[in-house]
DOLUM-492099 format. One record per residue: x, z, y of N, C-alpha, C in turn; residue in three letters. Coordinates in steps of 0.02 Angstrom, whole numbers, plus 50000, padded with zeros to 5 digits. Example, Ala and Ser with C-alpha at 12.3 -4.5 7.8 and 13.67 -1.06 7.14 Angstrom:
BEGIN
506605039049716506155039049775506605039049835ALA 506425035449888506845035749947506455039450002SER 
END
This chain:
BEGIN
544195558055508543865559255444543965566455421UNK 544675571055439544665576155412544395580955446UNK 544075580955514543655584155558542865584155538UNK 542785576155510542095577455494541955580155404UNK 542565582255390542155585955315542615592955323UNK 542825594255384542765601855383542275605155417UNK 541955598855472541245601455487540705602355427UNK 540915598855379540315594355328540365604255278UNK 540945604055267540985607955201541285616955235UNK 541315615355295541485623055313542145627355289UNK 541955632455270542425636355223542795633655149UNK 542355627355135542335626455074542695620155070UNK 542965617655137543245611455140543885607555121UNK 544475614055076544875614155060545015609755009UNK 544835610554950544915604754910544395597854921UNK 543985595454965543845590054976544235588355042UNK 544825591255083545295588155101545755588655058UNK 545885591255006546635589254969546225581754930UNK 545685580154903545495574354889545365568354935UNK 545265570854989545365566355048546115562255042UNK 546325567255060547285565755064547695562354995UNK 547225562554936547345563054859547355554854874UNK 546925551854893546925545754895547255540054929UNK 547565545154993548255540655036548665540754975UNK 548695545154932549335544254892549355539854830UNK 548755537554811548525532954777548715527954784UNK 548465524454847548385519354879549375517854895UNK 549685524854910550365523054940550625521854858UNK 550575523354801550855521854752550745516654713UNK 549985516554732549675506354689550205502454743UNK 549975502954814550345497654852551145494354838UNK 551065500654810552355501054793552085490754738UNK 551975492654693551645489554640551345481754639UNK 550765482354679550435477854713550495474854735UNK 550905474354805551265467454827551875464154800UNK 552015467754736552715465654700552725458054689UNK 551895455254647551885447154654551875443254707UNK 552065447454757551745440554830552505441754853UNK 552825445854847553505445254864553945440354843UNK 554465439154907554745428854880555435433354848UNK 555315428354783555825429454750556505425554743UNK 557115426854726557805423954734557725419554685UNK 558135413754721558285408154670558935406354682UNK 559375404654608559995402754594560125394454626UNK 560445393854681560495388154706561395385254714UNK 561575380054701562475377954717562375379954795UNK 563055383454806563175386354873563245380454911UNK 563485376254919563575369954953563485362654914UNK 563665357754949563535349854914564015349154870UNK 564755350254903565305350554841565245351654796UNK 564885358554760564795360054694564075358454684UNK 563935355254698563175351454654563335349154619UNK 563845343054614563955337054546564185343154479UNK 564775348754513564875352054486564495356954433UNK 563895358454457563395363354419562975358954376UNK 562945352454409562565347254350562755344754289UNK 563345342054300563935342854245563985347754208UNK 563995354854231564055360754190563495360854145UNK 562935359354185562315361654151562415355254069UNK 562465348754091562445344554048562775346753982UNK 563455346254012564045351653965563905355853903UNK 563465361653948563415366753925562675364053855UNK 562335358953869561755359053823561925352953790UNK 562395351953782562665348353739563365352253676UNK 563395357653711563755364653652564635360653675UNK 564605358953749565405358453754565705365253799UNK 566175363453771566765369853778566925371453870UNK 566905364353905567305363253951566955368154000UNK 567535370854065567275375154106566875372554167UNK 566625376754190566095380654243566375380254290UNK 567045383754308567465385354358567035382054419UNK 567035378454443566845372754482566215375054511UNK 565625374154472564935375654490564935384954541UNK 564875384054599564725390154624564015390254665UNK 563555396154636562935396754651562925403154719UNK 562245403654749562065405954790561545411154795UNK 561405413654798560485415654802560185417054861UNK 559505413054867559305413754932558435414654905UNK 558075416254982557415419054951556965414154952UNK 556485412754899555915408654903555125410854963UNK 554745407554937554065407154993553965412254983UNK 553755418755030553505423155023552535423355045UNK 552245426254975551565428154975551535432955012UNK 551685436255052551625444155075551005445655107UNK 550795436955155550025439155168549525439755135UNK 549435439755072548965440855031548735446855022UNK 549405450255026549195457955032549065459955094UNK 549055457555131549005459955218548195457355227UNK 548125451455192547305448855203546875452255141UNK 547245455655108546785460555052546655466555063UNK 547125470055094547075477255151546635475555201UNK 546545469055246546055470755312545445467755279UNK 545335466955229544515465455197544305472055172UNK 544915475755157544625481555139544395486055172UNK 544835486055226544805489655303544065488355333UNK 544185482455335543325478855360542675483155320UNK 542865481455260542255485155237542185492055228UNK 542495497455226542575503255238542385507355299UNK 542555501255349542345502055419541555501655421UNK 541325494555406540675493655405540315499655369UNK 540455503055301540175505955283540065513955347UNK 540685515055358540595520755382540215519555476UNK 540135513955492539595511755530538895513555528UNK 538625512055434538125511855429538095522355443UNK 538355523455402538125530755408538085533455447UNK 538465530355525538335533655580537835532355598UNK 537635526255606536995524355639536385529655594UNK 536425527855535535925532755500535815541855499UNK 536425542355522536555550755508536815554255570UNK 537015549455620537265552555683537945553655680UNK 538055557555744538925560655741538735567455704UNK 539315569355673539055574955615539185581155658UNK 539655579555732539805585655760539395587755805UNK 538955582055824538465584255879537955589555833UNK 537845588355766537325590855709537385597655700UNK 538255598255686538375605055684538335609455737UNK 538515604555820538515611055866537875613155877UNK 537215609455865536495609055872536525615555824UNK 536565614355768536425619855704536635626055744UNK 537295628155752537275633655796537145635155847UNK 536795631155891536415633255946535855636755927UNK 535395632555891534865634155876534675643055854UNK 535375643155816535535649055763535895654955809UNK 535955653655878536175657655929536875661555931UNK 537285655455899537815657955897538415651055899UNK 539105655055886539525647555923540115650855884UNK 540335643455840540935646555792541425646855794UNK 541475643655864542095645055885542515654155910UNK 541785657755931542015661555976541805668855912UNK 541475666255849541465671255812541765672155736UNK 542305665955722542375664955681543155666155665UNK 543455665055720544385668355709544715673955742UNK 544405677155785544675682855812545175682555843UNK 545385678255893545995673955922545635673555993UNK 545955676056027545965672356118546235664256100UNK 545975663456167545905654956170546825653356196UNK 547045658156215547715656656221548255657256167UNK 548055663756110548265662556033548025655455996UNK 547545654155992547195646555974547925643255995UNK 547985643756061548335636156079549205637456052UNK 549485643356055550155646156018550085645355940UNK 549635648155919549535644755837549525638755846UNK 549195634355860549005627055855549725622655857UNK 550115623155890550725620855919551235623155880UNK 551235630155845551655631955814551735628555733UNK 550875627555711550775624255652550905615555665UNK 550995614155734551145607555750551835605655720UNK 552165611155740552995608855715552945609855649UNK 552605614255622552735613155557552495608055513UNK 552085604055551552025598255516552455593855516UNK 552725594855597553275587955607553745590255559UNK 553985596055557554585595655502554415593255428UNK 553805594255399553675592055342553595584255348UNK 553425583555400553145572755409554165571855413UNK 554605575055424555305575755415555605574055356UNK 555465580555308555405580455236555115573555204UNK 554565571355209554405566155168554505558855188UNK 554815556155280555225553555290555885552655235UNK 556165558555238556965556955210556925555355132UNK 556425557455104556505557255027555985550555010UNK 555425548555048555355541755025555695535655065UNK 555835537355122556425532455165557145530655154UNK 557445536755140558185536655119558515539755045UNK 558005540855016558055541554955558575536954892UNK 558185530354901558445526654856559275522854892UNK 559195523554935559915520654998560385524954972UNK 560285533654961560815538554941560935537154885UNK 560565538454848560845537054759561145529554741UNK 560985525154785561195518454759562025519354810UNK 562035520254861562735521054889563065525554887UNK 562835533554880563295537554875563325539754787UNK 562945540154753562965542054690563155534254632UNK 563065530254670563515522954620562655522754577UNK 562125523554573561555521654544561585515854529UNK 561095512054517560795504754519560185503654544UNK 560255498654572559655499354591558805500254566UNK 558975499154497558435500154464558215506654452UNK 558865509854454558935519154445558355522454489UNK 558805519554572558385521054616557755521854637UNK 557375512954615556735512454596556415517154573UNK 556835519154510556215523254473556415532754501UNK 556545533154534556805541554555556275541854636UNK 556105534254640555845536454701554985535854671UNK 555045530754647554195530954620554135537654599UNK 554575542754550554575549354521554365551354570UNK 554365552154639554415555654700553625553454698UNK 553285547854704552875544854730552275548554692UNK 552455546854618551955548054565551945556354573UNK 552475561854583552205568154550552005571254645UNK 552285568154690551695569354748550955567554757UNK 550835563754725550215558654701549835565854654UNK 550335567454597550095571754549549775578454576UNK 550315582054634550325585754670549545588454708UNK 549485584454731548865583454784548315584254727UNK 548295578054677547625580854623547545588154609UNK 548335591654578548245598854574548025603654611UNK 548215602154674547975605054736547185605854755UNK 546835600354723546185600754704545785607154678UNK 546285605954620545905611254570546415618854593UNK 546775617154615547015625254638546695629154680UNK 546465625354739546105627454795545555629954766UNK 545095628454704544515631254682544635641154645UNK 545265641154656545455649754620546025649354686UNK 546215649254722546505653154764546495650954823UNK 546695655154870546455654954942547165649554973UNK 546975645155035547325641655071548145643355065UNK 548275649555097548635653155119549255655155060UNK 548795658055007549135657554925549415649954910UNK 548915646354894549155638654893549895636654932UNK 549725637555010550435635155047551035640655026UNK 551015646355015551435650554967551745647254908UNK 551435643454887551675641154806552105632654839UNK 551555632154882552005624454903552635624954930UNK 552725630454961553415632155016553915635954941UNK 553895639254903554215642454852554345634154805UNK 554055632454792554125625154753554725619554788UNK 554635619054866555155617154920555745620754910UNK 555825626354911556405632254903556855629754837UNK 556435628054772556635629354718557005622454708UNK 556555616954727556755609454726557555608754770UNK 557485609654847558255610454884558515612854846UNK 558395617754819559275619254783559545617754738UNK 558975613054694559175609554644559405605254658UNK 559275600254719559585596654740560235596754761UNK 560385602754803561075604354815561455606054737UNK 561345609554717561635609854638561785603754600UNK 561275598454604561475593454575561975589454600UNK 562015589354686562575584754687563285589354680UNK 563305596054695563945600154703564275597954626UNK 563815599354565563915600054516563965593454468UNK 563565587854510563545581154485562945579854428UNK 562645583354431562245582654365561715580954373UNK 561365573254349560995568954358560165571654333UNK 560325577654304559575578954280559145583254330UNK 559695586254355559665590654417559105587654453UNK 559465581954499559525578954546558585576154528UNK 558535573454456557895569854454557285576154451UNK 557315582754436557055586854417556885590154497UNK 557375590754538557315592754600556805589254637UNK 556845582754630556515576854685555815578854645UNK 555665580354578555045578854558554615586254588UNK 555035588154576554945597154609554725597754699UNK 555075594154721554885593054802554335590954805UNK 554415583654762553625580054770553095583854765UNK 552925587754719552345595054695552405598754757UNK 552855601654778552875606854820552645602254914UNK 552945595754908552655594254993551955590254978UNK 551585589254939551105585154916550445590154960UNK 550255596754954549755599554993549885600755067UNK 550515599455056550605603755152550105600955196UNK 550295595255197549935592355284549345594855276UNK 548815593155208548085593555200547985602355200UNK 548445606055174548495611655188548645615755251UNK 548955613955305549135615655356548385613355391UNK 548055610455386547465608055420546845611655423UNK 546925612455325546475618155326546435623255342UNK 547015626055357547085632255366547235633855441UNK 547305628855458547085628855550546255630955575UNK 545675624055510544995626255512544885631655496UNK 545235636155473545075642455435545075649755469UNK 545795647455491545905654455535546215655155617UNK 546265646855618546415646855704546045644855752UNK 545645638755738545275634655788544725629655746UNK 544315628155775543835622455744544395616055757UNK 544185614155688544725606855687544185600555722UNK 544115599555794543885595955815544445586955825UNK 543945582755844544075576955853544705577455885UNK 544795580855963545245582656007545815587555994UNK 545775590455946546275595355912546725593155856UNK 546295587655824546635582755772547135578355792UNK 546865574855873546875569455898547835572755938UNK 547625579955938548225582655981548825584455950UNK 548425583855860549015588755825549745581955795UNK 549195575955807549355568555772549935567055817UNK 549795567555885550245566255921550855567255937UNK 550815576355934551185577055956551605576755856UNK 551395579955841551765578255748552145571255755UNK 551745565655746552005559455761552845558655777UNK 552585559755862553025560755919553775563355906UNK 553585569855852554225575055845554655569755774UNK 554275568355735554475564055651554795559255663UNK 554735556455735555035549455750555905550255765UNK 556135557155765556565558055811556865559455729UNK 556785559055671557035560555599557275555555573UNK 557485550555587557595545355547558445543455606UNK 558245546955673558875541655708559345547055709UNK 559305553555700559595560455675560095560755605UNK 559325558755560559795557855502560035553555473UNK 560115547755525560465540655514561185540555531UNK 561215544155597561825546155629562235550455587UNK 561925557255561562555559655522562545558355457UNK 562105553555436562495552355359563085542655396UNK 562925540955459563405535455471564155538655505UNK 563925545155549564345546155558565065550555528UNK 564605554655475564785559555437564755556855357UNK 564195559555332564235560155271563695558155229UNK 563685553855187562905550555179562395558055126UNK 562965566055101562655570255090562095573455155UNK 562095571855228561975574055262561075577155249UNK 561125567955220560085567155191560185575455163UNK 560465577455099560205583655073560245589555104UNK 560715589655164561015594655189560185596755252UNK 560155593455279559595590755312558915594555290UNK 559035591355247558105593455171558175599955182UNK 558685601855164558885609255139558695613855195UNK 559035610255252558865616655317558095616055330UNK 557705610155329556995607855350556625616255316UNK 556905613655255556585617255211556665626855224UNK 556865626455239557105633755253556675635655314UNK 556825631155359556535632855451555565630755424UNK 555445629355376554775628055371554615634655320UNK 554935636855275554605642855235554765647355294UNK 555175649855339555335656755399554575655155411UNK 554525649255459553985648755501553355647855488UNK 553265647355419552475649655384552515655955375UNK 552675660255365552905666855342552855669455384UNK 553245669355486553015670055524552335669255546UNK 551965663555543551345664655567550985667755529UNK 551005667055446550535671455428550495680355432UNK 550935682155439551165686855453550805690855531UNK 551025685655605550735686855653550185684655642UNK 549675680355629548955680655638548565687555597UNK 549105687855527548715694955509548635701355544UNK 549285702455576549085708355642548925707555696UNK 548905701355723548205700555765547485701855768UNK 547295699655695546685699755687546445704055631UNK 547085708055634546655715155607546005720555616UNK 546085720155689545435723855715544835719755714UNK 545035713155707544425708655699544145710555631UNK 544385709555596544155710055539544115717755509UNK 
END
């Protein structure tokens, strides 16, 4: 999908992929929400037969305004019927029809890429070979280089919606309700993030944008580190909301700015960047499982912190080398 509206919109495709992407985050923050009623909920049950007579008695006892003790009655909690497929059969109806729809438009409108490479044939020219000023062997060193930097960011938003609420509820003594709401914070101002990113992209260029997102990353880590060195709980919520803003454009930003100044974002270039991104993100969770089990459950921030660092060098680096590359181009 994000191949066919950078064919669709060209140069201009920047904020209708941050609205593209605006809506995974939608969908990931109704969902938190949404299946909350189909989830089986705990029920207070006597742990064994022994204390049944026991809890019945109590109960009697007790609604009759007598004094006598409880001691006796010991309860359990275990989980009731879970609805969960309701939401699983409400997602693939949706799926279904989304699909169908985007069926119809193919049949009606074609592949949009065969459309575009026609358009520049016709027009005697090919945009690939006049549009970035890059050998086809820079193409493939950019491409790969912006690869990792996704995996490190698909890194980043691993640890802070995955292990987020696990740290504050075990290492900071939270509650769990605390937690809840520090991670939705996360959910909602990345959610927020991406809308802004909308309207930012309409006054400044790609490149500026990921500038503000990587400085926003910078500013958030260290609030985070500050908050736990220092202990201070406002920190800590102010930081996470701060990250959320600052990693909310990347991916959709790193994409664009691949269509922009490295390579046509084709089917096969998407298909390559997914993979191998994927591939690298998977290896983030058994990394930073190990040293906050084996070490220190600060490890999660310690972690963020370096991500964050090796991802502002290495934007900075490339933008930097593609600009004196393609100086004489331009």
């Amino acid at each position: 999908m994000t191949t066919d509206i950078v064919d669709i919109w060209g140069n201009q495709a920047g904020p209708y992929i941050q609205g593209y992407h605006l809506i995974w985050s939608i969908g990931a923050t109704i969902s938190t929400f949404s299946a909350e009623p189909f989830l089986a909920q705990k029920h207070s049950v006597p742990k064994n037969d022994s204390t049944v007579q026991a809890c019945n008695s109590s109960v009697l006892l007790n609604n009759g305004q007598s004094n006598r003790s409880s001691a006796g009655c010991e309860n359990e909690f275990i989980n009731g019927k879970s609805k969960v497929y309701i939401v699983f059969m409400i997602t693939t109806g949706i799926h279904v029809v989304s699909t169908m729809l985007y069926i119809v438009v193919l049949a009606t409108h074609g592949v949009i890429h065969k459309r575009i490479d026609f358009h520049y044939l016709i027009n005697g020219s090919s945009s690939k070979e006049t549009k970035y000023g890059l050998s086809s062997r820079m193409q493939v060193v950019f491409t790969l280089l912006l690869s990792l930097h996704l995996t490190l960011y698909l890194m980043l938003n691993s640890g802070l919606s995955n292990f987020l609420m696990t740290f504050v509820t075990t290492t900071l003594n939270w509650n769990p309700l605390e937690g809840t709401l520090i991670n939705s914070a996360f959910r909602i101002t990345f959610a927020a993030g991406r809308a802004c990113g909308i309207v930012l992209l309409k006054y400044t260029s790609v490149t500026t944008s990921l500038f503000l997102n990587h400085a926003a990353l910078i500013v958030g880590g260290t609030l985070l580190i500050v908050s736990i060195v220092l202990d201070i709980r406002a920190f800590l919520w102010v930081g996470v909301c701060i990250c959320g803003l600052g990693m909310s454009s990347v991916y959709a930003g790193i994409l664009t700015w691949i269509s922009y100044h490295v390579t046509r974002l084709t089917g096969k270039v998407a298909a390559t960047l997914s993979v191998l991104v994927y591939l690298g993100a998977m290896l983030y969770p058994v990394l930073v499982g190990y040293l906050m089990e084996r070490f220190s459950q600060l490890w999660l921030i310690y972690v963020h912190c370096i991500i964050v660092v090796a991802m502002s060098f290495g934007y900075l680096f490339v933008v930097i080398a593609h600009k004196r590359l393609t100086r004489d181009f331009k």
